[in-house]
C-alpha positions in Angstrom: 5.8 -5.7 -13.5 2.4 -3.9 -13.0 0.2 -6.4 -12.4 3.1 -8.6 -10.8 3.5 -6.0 -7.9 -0.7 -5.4 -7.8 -0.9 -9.0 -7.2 1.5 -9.0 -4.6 -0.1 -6.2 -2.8 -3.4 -7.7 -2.6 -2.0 -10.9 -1.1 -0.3 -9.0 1.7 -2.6 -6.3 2.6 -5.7 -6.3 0.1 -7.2 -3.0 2.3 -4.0 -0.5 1.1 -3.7 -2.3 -2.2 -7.4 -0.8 -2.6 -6.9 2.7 -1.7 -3.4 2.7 -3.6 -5.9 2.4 -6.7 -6.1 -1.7 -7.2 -9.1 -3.0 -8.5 -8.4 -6.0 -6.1 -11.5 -7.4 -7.1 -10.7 -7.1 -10.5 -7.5 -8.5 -10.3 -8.2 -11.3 -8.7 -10.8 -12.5 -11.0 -8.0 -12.2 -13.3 -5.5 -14.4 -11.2 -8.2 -17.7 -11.1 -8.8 -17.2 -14.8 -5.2 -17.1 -15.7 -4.8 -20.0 -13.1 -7.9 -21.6 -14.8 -6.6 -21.1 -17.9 -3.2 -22.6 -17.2 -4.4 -26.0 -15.8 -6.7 -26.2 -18.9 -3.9 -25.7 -21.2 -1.7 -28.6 -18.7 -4.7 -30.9 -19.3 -5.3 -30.5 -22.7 -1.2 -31.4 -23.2 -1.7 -34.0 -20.9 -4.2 -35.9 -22.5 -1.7 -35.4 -25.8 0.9 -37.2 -24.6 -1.3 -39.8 -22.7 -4.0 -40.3 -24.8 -6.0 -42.2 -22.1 -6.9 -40.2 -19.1 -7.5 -41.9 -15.6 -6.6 -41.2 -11.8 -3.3 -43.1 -12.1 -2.0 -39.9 -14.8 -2.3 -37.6 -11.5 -1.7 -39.0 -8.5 -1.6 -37.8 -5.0 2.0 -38.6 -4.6 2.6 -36.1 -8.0 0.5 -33.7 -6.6 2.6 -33.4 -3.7 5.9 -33.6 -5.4 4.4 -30.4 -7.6 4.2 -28.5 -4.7 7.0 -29.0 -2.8 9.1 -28.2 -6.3 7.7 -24.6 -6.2 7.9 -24.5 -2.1 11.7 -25.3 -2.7 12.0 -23.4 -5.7 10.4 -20.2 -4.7 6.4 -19.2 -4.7 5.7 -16.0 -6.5 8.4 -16.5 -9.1 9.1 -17.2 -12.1 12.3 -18.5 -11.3 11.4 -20.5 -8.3 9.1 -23.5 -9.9 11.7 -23.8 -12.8 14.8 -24.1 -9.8 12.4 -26.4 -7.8 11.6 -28.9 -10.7 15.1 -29.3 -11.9 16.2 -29.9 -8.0 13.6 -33.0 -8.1 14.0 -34.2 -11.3 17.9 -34.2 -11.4 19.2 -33.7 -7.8 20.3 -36.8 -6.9 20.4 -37.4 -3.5 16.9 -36.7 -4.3 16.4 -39.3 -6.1 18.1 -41.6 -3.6 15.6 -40.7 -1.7 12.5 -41.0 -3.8 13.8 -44.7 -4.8 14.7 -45.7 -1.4 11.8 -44.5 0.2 9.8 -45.4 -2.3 6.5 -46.6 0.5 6.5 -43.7 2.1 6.9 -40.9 -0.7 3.7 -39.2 1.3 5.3 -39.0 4.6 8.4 -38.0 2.9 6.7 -35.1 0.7 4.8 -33.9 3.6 8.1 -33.9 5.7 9.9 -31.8 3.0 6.9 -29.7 2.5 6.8 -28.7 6.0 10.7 -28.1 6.3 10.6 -25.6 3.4 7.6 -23.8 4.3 9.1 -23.5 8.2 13.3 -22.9 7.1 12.8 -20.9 3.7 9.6 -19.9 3.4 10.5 -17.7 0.2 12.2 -20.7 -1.2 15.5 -20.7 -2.8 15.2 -17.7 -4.9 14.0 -15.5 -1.6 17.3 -16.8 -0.2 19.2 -16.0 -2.8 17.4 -12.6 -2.7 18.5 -11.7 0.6 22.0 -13.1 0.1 22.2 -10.6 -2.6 20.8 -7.7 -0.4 23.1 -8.4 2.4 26.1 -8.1 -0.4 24.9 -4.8 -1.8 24.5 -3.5 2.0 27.8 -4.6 3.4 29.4 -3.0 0.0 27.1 0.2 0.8 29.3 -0.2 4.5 32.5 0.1 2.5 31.5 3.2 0.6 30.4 1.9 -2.4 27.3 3.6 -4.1 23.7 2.1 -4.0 22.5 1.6 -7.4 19.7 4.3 -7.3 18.5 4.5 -10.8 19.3 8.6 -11.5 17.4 9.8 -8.7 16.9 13.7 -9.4 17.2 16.2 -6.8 13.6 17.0 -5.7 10.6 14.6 -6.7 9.7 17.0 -10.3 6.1 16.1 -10.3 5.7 17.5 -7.0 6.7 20.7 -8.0 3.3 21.1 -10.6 0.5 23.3 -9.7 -1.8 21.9 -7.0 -4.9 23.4 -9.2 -6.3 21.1 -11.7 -8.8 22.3 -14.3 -12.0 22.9 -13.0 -15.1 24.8 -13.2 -15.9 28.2 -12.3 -18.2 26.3 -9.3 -14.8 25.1 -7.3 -13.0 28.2 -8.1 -13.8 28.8 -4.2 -10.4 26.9 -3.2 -12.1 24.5 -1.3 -11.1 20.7 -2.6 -13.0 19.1 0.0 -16.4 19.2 0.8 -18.7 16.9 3.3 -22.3 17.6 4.4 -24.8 16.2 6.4 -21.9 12.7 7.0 -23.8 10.1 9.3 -22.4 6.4 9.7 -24.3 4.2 11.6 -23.2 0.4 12.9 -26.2 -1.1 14.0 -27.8 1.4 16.6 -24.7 3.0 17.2 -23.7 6.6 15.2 -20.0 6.2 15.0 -20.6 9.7 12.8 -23.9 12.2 12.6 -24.2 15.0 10.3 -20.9 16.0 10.0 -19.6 18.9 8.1 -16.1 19.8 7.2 -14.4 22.0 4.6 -11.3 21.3 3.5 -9.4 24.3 2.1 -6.8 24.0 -0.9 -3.1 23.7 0.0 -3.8 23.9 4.2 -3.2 21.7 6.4 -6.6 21.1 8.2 -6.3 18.5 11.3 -9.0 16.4 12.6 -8.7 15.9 16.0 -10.9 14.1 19.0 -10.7 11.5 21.7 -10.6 7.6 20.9 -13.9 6.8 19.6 -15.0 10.0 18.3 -15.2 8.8 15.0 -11.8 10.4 13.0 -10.5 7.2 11.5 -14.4 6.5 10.3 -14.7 9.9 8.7 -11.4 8.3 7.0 -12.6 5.5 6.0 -16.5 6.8 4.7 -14.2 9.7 3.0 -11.8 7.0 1.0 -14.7 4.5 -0.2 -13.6 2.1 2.6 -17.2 2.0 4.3 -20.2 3.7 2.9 -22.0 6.6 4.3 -25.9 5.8 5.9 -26.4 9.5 4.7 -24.4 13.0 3.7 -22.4 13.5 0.6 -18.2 14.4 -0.1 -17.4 16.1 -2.9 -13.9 16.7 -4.3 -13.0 19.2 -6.3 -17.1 19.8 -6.6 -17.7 16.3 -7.5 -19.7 14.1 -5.6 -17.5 10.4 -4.9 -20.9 8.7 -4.1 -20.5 5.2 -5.0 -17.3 5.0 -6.0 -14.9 2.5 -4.8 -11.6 3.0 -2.8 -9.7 2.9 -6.1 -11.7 5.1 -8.1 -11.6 7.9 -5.6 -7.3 6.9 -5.3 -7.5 7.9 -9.0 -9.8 10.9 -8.5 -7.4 12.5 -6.1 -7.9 10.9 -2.9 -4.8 9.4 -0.7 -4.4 8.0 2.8 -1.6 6.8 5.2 -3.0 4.2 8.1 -2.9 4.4 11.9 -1.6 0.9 11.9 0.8 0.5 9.2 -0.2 -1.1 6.3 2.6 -1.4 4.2 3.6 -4.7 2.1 6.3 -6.0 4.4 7.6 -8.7 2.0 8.3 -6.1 -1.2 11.4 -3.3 -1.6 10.6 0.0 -0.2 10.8 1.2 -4.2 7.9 -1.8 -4.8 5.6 0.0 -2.1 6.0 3.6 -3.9 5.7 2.0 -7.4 1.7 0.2 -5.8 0.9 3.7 -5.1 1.4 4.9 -8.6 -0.6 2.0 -10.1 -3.1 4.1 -11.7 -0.9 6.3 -13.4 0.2 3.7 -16.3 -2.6 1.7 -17.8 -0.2 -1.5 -19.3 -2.4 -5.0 -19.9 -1.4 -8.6 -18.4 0.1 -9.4 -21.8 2.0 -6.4 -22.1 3.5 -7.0 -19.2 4.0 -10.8 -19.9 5.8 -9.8 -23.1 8.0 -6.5 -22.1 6.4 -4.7 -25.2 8.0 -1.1 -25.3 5.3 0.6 -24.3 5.3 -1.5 -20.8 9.1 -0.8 -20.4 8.3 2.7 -20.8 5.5 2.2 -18.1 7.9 0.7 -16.0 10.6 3.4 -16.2 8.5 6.0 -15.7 7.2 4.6 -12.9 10.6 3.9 -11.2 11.8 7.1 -12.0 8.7 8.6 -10.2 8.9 6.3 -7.2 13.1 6.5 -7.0 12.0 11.0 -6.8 9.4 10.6 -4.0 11.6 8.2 -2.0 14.3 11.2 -2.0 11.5 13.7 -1.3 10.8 11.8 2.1 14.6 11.1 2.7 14.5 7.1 2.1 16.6 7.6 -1.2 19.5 4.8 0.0 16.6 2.6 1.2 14.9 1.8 -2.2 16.3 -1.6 -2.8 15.8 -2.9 0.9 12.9 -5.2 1.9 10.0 -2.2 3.7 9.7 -4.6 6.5 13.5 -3.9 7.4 13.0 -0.1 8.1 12.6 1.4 10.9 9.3 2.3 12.3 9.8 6.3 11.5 11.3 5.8 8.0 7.8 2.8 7.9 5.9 6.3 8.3 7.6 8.1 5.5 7.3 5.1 3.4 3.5 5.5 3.6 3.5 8.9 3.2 5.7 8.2 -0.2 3.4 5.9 -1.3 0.5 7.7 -0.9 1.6 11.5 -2.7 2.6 8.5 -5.3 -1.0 8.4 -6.6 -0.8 12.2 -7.2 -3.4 13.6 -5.0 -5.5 16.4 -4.4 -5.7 15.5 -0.7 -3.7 13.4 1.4 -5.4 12.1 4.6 -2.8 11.3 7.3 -4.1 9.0 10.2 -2.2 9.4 13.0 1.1 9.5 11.5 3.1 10.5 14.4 1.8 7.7 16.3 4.9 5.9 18.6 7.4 8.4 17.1 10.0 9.9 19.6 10.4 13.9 20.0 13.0 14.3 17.1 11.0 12.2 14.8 8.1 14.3 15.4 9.9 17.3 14.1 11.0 16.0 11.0 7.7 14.8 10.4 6.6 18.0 10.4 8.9 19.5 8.3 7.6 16.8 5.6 4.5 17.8 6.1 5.1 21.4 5.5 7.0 20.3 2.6 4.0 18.5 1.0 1.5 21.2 2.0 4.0 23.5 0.2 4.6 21.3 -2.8 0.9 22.2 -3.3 -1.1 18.9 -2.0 -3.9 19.7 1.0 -3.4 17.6 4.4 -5.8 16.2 6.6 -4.1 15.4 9.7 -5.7 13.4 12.3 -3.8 13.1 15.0 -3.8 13.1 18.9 -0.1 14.9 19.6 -1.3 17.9 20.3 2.3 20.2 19.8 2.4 18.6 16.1 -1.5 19.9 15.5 -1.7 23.0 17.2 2.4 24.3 15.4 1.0 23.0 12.0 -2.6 22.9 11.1 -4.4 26.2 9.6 -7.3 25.3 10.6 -9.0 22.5 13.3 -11.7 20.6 13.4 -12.7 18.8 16.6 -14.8 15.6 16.8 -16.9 13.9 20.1 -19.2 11.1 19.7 -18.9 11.7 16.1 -20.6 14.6 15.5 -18.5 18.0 15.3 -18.4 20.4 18.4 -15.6 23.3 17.3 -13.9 24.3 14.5 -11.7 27.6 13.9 -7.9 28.3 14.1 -5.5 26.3 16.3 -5.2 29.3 19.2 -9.5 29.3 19.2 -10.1 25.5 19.3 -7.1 25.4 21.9 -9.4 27.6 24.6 -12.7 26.5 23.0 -14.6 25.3 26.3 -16.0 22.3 24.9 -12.6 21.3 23.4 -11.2 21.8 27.0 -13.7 19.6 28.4 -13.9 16.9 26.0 -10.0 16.5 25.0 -7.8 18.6 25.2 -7.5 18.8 29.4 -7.9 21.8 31.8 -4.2 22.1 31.9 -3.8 22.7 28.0 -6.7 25.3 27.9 
């Protein structure tokens, strides 16, 4: 479900969860009260059937045997707790065990605890979940079809205009705006009064040497740190104070120079984070499969199953995203990201420890976004990929900005040449 997969995503990698438009903070308030809420509920049943409560009702032993049932079982299922407690409470050679062993039930829980954690660390159900992948894979082998959920040809809502409604103050084209950007760590100006403009449907690339600041102007940009002075506006609206999920929903997206995708979820998962914001469904909703959360949910698959074939990982949906392979990782983020509907998608790096070939086709997606009508800001060091696709360059050094123009002026731009770019290049 919705909040099933948000809270997923903020255990594995609460940073993109964030900028995929997650209110982590939100949602895990929600997980300790529903936690909270749940042991109250135990309690109050407990002291039902008891009537006298004392230490002996819960003891360390039952603690233990509680969570090695949902260890064995599977955590972060609904299945796996229900597997897990029948195993103890009717397997019998585990309850040989227990009676046998009856002195040394904490050794014996610990010992099992640590076996399941180190040999199935998903439990029985992940097991059975990979099991079942590895069928559907070998049977994809033999020529039968992936279950794919009526993926259409292109991804449909890519194809809408790239203009939203706004005033006759942004009629300029110009969907990003940042003036006056300082950052400052401490002493140290990682960015100082920097301006860029962002055109509408280009391609505009951010390039410097390491430490010149890109991936900060990335992160001040997307809510992820906040600016000591300056101001961004999208779309002629100023994103001051808003967090990294607000701004996701505003129009704001953003692949990561180290990967951060959530390894343990399918590929179709990942897509379906990024369009979080684009159902609202509530916890008991989604508890209960009302119709308007199956709905949700259909939509959403439909939209991730369209951008998957838009990046070319439309056989991939069902596998786990840690299984792909580095360059299909980089689509996947790139997927997840154009899943949140953008204005502007910021790329960091993307063609980072790619080879040649996968370069070019990265490109071609790129063009392909730009095209389908959402602006690109490419910060990248592979200088063929910048100079063959950006309109426009900006160029960063000790985070403040030195040059900006075309691709053929910033290429023989002196200070460029001195600071990055090489004699050789110039």
């Amino acid at each position: 479900s919705r909040w099933g997969r948000a809270y997923m995503a903020i255990r594995e990698s609460e940073v993109a969860a964030r900028v995929s438009g997650v209110n982590a903070y939100g949602y895990k308030v929600s997980a300790f009260a529903l936690s909270a809420g749940i042991v109250g509920v135990a309690g109050w049943l407990g002291a039902q059937r008891f009537v006298l409560v004392s230490s002996q009702v819960a003891t360390p032993d039952q603690s233990f045997r509680y969570v090695i049932m949902v260890a064995v079982g599977g955590m972060g299922t609904l299945a796996g707790p229900v597997i897990g407690a029948f195993a103890f409470s009717f397997g019998f050679a585990i309850t040989w065990v227990q009676n046998t062993f009856r002195d040394y039930q904490g050794l014996l829980y610990g010992t099992l605890g640590l076996l399941a954690v180190a040999t199935a660390p998903e439990g029985t159900v992940g097991n059975l979940r990979r099991l079942a992948r590895a069928y559907q894979l070998r049977r994809a082998k033999r020529g039968a079809a992936l279950r794919t959920a009526s993926i259409p040809d292109v991804a449909p809502e890519l194809q809408r205009p790239a203009v939203r409604e706004r005033s006759d103050a942004e009629g300029n084209g110009v969907v990003l705006h940042v003036s006056g950007l300082t950052k400052r760590f401490g002493g140290v100006a990682a960015l100082s009064e920097v301006d860029l403009v962002v055109e509408r449907g280009t391609v505009h690339a951010l390039i410097g040497p390491n430490g010149s600041g890109k991936t900060t102007f990335i992160n001040v940009v997307t809510g992820l740190y906040k600016p000591t002075a300056g101001r961004i506006d999208l779309d002629g609206e100023s994103l001051e104070g808003l967090s990294p999920a607000v701004r996701s929903r505003r129009g704001v997206a953003r692949t990561f120079q180290n990967l951060q995708l959530w390894r343990r979820m399918t590929v179709l998962e990942n897509v379906m984070v990024g369009a979080h914001a684009r159902e609202r469904v509530g916890l008991v909703q989604s508890l209960l499969r009302t119709p308007k959360a199956r709905r949700a949910e259909r939509h959403l698959s439909e939209r991730a199953w369209g951008l998957l074939h838009f990046v070319g990982l439309a056989g991939r949906g069902r596998d786990l995203a840690g299984t792909l392979a580095f360059a299909d990782m980089r689509r996947l983020e790139i997927a997840r990201a154009l899943a949140s509907d953008p204005e502007i998608l910021l790329l960091d790096e993307p063609a980072a420890g790619m080879q040649v070939s996968e370069i070019h086709d990265l490109a071609d997606l790129i063009r392909q976004v730009r095209d389908a009508g959402v602006t690109v800001l490419l910060i990248e060091h592979h200088m063929d990929l910048v100079m063959g696709l950006s309109d426009r360059v900006s160029v960063l050094d000790y985070g403040q900005k030195i040059a900006e123009g075309s691709p053929a002026e910033v290429r023989h731009d002196a200070r460029v040449v001195a600071a990055y770019l090489g004699e050789e290049t110039a």
